[in-house]
C-alpha positions as a printed Julia matrix, in Angstrom:
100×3 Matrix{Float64}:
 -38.33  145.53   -78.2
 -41.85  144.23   -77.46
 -43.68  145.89   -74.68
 -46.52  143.9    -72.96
 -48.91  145.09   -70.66
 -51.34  142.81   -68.42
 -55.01  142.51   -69.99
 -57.01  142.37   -66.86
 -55.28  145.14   -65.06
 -53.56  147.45   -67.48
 -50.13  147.13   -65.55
 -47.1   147.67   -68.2
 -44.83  144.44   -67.94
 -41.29  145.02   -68.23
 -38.59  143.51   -69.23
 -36.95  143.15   -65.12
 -38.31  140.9    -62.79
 -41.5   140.85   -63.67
 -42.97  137.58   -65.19
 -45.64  137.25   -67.6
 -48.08  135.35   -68.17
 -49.61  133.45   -71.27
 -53.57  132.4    -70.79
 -54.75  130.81   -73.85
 -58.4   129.79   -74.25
 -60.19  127.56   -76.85
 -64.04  127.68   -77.09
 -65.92  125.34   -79.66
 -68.82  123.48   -79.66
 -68.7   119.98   -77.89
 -69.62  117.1    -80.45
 -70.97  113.6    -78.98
 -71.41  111.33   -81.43
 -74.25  109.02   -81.67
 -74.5   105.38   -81.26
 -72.41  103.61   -84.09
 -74.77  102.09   -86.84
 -74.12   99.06   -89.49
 -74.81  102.43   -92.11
 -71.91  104.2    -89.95
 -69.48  101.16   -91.1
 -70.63  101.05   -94.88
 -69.26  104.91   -95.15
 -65.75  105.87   -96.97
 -64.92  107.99   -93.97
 -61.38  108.12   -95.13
 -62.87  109.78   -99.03
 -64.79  111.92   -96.51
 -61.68  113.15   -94.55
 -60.04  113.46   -97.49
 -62.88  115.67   -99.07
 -62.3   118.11   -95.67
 -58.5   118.14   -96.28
 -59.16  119.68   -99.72
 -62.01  122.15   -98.84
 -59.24  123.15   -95.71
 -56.52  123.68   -97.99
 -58.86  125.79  -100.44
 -59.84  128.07   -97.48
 -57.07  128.09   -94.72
 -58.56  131.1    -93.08
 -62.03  129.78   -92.15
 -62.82  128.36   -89.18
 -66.38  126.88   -88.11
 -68.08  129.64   -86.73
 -68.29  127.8    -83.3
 -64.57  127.7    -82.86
 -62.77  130.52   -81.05
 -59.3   130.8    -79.58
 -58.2   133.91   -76.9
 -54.66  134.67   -75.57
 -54.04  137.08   -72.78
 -50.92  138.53   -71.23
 -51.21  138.44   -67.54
 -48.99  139.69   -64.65
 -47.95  137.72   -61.34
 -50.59  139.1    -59.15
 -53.8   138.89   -62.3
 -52.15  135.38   -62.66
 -52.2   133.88   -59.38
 -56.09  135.62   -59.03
 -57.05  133.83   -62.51
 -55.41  130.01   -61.13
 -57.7   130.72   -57.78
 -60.93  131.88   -60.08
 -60.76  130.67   -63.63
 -64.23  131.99   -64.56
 -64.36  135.02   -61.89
 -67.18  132.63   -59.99
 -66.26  135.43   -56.83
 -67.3   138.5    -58.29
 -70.65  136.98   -60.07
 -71.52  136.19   -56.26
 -70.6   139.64   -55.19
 -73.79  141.0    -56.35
 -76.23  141.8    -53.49
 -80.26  142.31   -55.35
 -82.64  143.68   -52.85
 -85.86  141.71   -53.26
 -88.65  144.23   -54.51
């Protein structure tokens, strides 16, 4: 049997009542393409996708260094907090700097 336990509060999550929650996150560098060219439509693009099939299937395991994927376990109360605050926005605001 698999025992979970939240990862922003440490409470164990049992097997009971309690529900748990899956947060996955994806983080990879946003691409916008330039303005389509005449050169653009002279390309093989499909010989280049199929060139990037290969070189995946050679070496499954790597990723491009930009790309990064997160799960966390979360428990009803962590849950409901991280749906009101996705990036924890409150507590960066919490900070009170005296100006010296």
């Amino acid at each position: 049997m698999r025992h979970f336990s939240c990862d922003l509060c440490g409470k164990p999550i049992g097997c009971g009542d309690d529900r748990r929650y899956v947060v996955k996150v994806e983080v990879y560098a946003a691409h916008d393409p330039a303005e389509l060219t005449d050169d653009d439509l002279d390309v093989d693009h499909m010989e280049e996708v199929s060139q990037m099939l290969t070189e995946a299937e050679d070496n499954p395991s790597e990723l491009p260094p930009s790309f990064k994927q997160f799960r966390y376990d979360l428990c009803p109360d962590c849950h409901t907090k991280f749906l009101r605050d996705p990036l924890n926005k409150e507590a960066a605001q919490k900070f009170d700097f005296s100006e010296n």
